[in-house]
VOMIBA-638977 format. One record per atom (N, C-alpha, C): residue in three letters; x, y, z. Coordinates in steps of 0.05 Angstrom, whole numbers, padded with zeros to 5 digits, always signed. Example, Ala and Ser with C-alpha at 12.3 -4.5 7.8 and 13.67 -1.06 7.14 Angstrom:
<pts>
Ala+00264-00114+00156 Ala+00246-00090+00156 Ala+00264-00066+00156 Ser+00257-00045+00142 Ser+00273-00021+00143 Ser+00258+00001+00157 
</pts>
This chain:
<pts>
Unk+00017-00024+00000 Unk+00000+00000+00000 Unk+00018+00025+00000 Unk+00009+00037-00020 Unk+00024+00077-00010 Unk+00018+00083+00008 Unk+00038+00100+00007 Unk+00041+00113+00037 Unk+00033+00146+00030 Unk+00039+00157+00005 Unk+00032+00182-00002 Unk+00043+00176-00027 Unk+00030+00214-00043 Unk+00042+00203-00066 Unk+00065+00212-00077 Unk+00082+00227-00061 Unk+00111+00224-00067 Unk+00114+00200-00066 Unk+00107+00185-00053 Unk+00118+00154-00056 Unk+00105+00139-00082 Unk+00087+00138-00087 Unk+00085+00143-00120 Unk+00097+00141-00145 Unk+00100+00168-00145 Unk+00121+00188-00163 Unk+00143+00176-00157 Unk+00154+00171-00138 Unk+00182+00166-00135 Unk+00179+00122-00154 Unk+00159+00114-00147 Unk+00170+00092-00153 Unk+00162+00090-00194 Unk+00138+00114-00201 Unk+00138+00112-00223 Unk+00167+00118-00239 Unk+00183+00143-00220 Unk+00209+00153-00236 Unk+00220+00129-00237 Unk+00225+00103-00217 Unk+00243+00090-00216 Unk+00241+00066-00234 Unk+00211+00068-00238 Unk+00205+00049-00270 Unk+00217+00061-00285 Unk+00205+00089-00297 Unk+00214+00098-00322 Unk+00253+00093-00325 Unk+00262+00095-00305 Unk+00297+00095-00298 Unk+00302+00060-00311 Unk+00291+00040-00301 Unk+00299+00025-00310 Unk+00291+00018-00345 Unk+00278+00021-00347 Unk+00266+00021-00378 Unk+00288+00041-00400 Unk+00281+00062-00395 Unk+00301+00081-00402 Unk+00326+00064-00407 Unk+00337+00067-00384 Unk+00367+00055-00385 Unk+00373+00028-00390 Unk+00354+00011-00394 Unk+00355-00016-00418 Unk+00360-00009-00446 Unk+00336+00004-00454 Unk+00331+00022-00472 Unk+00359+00037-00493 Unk+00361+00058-00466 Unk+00394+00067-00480 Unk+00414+00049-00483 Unk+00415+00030-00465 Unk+00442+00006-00467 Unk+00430-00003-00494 Unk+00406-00025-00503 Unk+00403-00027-00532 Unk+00411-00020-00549 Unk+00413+00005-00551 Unk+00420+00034-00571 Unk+00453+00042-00575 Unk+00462+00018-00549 Unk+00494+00039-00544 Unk+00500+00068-00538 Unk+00483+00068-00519 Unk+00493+00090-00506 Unk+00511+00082-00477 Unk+00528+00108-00471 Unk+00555+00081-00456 Unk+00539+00095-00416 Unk+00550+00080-00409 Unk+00536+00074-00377 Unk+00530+00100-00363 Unk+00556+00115-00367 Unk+00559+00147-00363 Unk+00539+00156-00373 Unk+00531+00173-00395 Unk+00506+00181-00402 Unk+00479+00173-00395 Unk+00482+00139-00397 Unk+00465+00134-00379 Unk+00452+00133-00354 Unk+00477+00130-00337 Unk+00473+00143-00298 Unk+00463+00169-00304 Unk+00465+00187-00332 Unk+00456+00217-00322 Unk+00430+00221-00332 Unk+00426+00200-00350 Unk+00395+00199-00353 Unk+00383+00197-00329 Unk+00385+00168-00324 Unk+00375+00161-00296 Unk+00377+00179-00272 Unk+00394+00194-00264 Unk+00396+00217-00241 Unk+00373+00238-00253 Unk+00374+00252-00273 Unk+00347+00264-00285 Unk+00321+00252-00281 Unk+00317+00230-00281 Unk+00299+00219-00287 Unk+00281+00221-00255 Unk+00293+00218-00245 Unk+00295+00208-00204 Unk+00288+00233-00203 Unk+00309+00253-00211 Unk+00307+00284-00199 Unk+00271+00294-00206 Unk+00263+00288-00220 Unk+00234+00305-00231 Unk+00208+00282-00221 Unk+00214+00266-00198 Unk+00188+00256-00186 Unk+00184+00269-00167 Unk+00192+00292-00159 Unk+00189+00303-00139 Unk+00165+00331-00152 Unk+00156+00326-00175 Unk+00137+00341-00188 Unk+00120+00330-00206 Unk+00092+00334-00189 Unk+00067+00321-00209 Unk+00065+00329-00233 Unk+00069+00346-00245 Unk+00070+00354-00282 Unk+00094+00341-00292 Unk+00118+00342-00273 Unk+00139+00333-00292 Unk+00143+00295-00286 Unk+00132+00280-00269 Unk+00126+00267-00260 Unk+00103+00252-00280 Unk+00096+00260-00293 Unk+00062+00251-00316 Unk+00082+00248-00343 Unk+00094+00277-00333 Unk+00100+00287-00378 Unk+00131+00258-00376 Unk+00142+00252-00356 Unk+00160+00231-00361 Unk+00151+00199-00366 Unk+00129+00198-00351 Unk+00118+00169-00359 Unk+00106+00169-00382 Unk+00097+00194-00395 Unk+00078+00192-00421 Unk+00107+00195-00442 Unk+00130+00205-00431 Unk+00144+00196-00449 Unk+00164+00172-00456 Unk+00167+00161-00426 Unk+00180+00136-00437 Unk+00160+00112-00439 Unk+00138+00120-00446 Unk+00113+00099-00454 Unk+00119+00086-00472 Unk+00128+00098-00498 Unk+00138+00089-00530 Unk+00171+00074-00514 Unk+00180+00083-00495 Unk+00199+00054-00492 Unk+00191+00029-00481 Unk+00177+00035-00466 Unk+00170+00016-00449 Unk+00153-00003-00468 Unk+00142+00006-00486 Unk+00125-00007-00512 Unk+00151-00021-00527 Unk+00170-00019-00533 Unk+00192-00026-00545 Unk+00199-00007-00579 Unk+00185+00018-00577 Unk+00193+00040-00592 Unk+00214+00059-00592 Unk+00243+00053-00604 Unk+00262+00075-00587 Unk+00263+00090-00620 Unk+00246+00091-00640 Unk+00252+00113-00650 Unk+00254+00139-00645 
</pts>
């Protein structure tokens, strides 16, 4: 059960983080760039708009779309 919904947000960022950063490794992108995705990614669950507009965008990855 949540506890609130920073706790939420925090575990949707930490989906989108792993997906993402599958995602980029696929692609070859090298680990570095990728930790800085992922630190971005973490940083903006701490905001309900930016927290929405990130899951609606790594939706097309998580679908297996990395055009």
């Amino acid at each position: 059960m949540l506890k609130s919904e920073q706790e939420a947000l925090q575990m949707l960022a930490n989906a989108a983080v792993t997906y993402a950063s599958r995602k980029l490794a696929e692609v070859g992108i090298s680990a570095g760039d990728a930790e800085s995705v992922a630190t971005a990614l973490v940083s903006v669950s701490t905001k309900v708009a930016q927290a929405q507009a990130l899951f609606r965008a790594c939706t097309p990855l998580m679908q297996g779309d990395i055009s």
